[in-house]
C-alpha positions in Angstrom: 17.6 -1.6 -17.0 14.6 -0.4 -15.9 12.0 -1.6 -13.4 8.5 -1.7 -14.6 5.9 0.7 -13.0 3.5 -1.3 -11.0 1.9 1.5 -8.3 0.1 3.4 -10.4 -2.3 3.6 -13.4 -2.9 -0.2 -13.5 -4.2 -0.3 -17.4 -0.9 0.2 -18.5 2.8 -1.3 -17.9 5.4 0.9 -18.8 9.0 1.4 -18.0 10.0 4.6 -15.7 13.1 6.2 -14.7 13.2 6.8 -11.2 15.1 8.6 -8.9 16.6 8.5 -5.7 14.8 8.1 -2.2 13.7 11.2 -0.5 13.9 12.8 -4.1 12.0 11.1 -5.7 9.6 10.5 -2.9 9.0 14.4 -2.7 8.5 15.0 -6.1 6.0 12.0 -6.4 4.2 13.1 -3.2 3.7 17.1 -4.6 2.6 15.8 -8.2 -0.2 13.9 -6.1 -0.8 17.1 -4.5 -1.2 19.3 -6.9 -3.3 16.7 -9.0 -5.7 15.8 -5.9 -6.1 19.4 -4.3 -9.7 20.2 -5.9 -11.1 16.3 -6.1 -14.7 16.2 -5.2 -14.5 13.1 -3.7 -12.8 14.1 0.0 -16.1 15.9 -0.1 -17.9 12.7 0.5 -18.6 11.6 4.0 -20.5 8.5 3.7 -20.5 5.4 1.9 -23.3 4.2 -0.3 -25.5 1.1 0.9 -26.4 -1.7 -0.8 -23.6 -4.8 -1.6 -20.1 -3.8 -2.2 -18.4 -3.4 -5.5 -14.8 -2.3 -6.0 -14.9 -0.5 -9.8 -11.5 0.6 -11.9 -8.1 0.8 -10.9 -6.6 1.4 -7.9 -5.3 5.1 -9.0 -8.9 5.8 -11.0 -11.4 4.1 -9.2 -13.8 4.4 -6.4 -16.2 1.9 -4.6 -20.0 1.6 -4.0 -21.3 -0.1 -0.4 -17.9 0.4 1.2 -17.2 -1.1 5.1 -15.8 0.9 7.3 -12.9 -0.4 9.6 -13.6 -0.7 13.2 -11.6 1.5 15.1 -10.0 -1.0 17.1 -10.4 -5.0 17.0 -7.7 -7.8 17.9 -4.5 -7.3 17.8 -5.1 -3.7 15.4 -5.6 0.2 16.2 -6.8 2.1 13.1 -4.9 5.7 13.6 -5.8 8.9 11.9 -9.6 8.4 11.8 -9.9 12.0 10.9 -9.0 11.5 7.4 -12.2 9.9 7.1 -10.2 6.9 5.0 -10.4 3.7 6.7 -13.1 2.6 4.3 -12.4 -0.3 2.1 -14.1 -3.7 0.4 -15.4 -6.4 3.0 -12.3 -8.1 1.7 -10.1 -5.6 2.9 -11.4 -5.2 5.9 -11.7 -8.8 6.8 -7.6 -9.2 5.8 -6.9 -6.5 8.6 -8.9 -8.7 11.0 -7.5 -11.8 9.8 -4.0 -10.0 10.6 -5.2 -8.8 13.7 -6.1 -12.3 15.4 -2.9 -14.2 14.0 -0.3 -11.1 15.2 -2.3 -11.8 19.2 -1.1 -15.2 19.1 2.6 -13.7 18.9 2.0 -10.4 21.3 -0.2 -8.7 23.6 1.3 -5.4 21.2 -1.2 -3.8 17.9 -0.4 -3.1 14.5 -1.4 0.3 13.9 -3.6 0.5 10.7 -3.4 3.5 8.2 -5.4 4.6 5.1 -7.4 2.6 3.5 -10.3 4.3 1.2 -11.9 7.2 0.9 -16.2 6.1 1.6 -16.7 6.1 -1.9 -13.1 5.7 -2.5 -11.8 8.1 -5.6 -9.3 10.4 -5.5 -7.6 11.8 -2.0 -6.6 14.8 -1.3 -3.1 14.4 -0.3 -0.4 11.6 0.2 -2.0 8.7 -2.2 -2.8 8.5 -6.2 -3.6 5.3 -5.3 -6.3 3.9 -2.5 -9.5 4.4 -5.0 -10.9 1.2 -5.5 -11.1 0.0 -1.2 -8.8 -2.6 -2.5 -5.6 -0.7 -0.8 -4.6 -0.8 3.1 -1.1 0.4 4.7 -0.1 -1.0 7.5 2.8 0.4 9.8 5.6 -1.9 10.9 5.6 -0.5 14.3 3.6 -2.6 16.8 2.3 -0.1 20.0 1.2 -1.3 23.5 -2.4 0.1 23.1 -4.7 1.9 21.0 -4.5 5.6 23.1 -1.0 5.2 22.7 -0.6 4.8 18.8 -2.7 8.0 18.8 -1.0 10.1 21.1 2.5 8.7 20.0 2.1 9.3 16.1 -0.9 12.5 15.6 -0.8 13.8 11.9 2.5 14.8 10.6 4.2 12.6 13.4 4.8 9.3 11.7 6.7 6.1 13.5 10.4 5.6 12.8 11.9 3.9 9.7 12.9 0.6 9.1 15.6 1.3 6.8 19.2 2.5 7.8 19.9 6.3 6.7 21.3 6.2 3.5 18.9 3.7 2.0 20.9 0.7 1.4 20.5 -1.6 4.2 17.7 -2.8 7.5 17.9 -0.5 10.2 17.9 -2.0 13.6 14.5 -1.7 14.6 13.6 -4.7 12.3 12.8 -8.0 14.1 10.6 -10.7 14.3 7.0 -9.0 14.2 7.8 -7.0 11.3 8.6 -9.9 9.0 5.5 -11.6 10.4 3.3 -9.2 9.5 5.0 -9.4 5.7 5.0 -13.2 5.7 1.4 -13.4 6.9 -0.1 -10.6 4.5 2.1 -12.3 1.5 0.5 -15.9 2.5 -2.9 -14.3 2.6 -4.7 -15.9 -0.2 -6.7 -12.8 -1.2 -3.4 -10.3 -1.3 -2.1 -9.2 -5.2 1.2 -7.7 -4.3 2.5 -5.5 -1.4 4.7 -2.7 -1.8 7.9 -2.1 0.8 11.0 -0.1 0.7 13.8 -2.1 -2.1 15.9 -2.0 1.0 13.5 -4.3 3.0 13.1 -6.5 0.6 17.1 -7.0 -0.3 17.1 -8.0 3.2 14.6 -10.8 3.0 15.8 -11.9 -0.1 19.4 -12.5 1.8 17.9 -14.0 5.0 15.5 -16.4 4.0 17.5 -19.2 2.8 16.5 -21.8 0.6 15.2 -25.5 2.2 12.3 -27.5 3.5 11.8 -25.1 6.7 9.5 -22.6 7.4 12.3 -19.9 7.5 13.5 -21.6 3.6 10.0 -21.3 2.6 10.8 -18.0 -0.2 7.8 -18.1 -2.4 6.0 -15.5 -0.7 9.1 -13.1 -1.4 7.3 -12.8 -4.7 4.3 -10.5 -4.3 6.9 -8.3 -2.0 7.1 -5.3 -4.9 9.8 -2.5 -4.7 8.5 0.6 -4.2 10.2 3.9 -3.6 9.2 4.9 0.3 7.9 2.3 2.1 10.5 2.1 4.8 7.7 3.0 7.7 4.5 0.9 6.8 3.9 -1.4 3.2 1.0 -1.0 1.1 -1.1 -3.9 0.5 -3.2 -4.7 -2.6 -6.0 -7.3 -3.0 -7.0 -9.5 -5.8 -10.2 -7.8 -7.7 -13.4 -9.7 -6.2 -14.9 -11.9 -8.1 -18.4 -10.1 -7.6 -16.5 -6.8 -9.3 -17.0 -7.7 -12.7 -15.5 -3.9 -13.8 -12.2 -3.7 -10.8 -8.8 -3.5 -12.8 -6.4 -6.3 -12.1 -3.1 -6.5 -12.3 -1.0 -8.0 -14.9 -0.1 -11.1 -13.1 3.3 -11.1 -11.0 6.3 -12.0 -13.2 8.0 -15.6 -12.0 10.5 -15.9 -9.7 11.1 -14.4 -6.1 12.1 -11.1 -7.6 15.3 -11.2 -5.8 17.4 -10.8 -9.2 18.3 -7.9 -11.4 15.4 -6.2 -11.2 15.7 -5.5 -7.7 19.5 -4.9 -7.9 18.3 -1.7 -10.4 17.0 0.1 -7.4 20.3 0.2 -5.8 22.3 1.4 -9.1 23.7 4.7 -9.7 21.1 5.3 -12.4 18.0 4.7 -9.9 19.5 7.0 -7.7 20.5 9.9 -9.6 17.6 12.8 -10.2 16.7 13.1 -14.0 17.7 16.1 -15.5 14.6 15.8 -18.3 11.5 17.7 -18.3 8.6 15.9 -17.9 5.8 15.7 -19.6 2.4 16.1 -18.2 0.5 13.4 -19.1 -3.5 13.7 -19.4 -5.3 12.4 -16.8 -7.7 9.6 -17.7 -11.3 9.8 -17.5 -12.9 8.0 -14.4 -15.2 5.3 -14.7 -18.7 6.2 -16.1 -19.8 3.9 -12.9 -18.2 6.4 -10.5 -19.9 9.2 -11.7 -22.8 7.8 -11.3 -21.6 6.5 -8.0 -20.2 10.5 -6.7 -23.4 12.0 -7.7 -25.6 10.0 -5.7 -26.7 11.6 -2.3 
């Protein structure tokens, strides 16, 4: 059985064999490399005025009149500033505040915020396909104590500590309360699509939230939680296309169900954990928007 591909090119739904973590994460992440090395659009250090529009996909997209992130605000620290890519939709920037003020009613502690979009979004140069359209945010599941310290505690290449147990099967310790209140609340968010987190992460929830009337039985926001290989350090949220983005590609809408079934048992099987031995093909890369070239050419 295989899951279907959701993080990527989001005008088609196809089946993928995948491999194991750490595997299959490397491979993935030198593909995007290689692909994103010469794209014009790290190039680009400002963001276009005028009302924002998120246009295409999330992995072949970009976005005119793009917000930029604050660098700090209640109850958030946006780290990493120098990758010039904490640029996203009003929408997305407003769901980081909105996240911001409810975590300060729980702790004095910040979530640490980490890419969002490029200023005209499009292609990165390193570590995402995805993040094009300002309709992506990652946020880390590591609270800090204050904003100088998330930056002197995690530079680049210095990332906080996993939430998943080595080997890749269960929670690691570090997992409490915050963390799954930063899921929960994202997930409840009205303007979220889906967020990606490690299959590990979301076997556990699917085990600990129990059925009933309480808050803690409460297990249809387990839905948009969407295996994804990595993960285990920060989840990637996605936001429902605006309704002022007439050309932003949507999702397929979620299947039914919590996804705590077969399809998330699959990412624990022998066969998503084993390396292909099949050469892949290169597949063509798609033309970008007619709308983003318009929108990378302008000064």
């Amino acid at each position: 059985m295989y899951p279907y591909r959701e993080d990527q090119n989001m005008n088609a739904r196809y089946p993928t064999r995948l491999i194991g973590p750490g595997v299959g994460l490397v491979i993935w992440l030198l593909v995007i490399v290689s692909v994103a090395q010469a794209s014009p659009w790290t190039r680009v250090a400002t963001a276009t005025p005028g009302p924002a529009i998120a246009i295409g996909g999330p992995s072949n997209g970009c976005i005119a009149g793009a917000r930029a992130l604050p660098v700090t605000g209640t109850g958030f620290v946006s780290i990493r500033r120098h990758r010039n890519r904490y640029y996203g939709h009003p929408d997305t920037v407003r769901l980081v505040q909105d996240l911001g003020r409810a975590l300060r009613k729980r702790t004095r502690k910040l979530m640490m915020v980490g890419d969002l979009s490029q200023p005209r979004g499009g292609l990165m140069s390193s570590m995402h396909r995805s993040h094009q359209n300002g309709m992506d945010v990652d946020i880390w599941f590591r609270l800090v104590g204050s904003a100088r310290s998330a930056n002197d505690r995690y530079p680049e290449g210095r990332s906080p500590g996993s939430m998943v147990a080595p080997g890749g099967f269960e929670r690691s310790r570090d997992w409490g309360e915050h963390q799954r209140f930063l899921l929960k609340a994202s997930a409840d968010h009205p303007r979220v699509d889906r967020i990606f987190v490690n299959p590990a992460i979301k076997r556990a929830l699917c085990r600990s939230e129990k059925g009933g009337r309480s808050e803690r039985g409460n297990r249809s926001w387990l839905r948009k939680l969407r295996p994804w290989w990595g993960h285990d350090a920060h989840f990637h949220i996605r936001l429902k296309c605006p309704k002022d983005s007439p050309h932003c590609g949507q999702h397929p809408p979620l299947p039914a169900g919590d996804g705590c079934d077969q399809s998330l048992a699959w990412w624990f099987s022998e066969e998503a954990r084993t390396p292909s031995k099949k050469p892949k093909k290169k597949k063509p890369q798609p033309p970008i928007p007619a709308a983003c070239k318009a929108l990378l050419s302008k000064p």
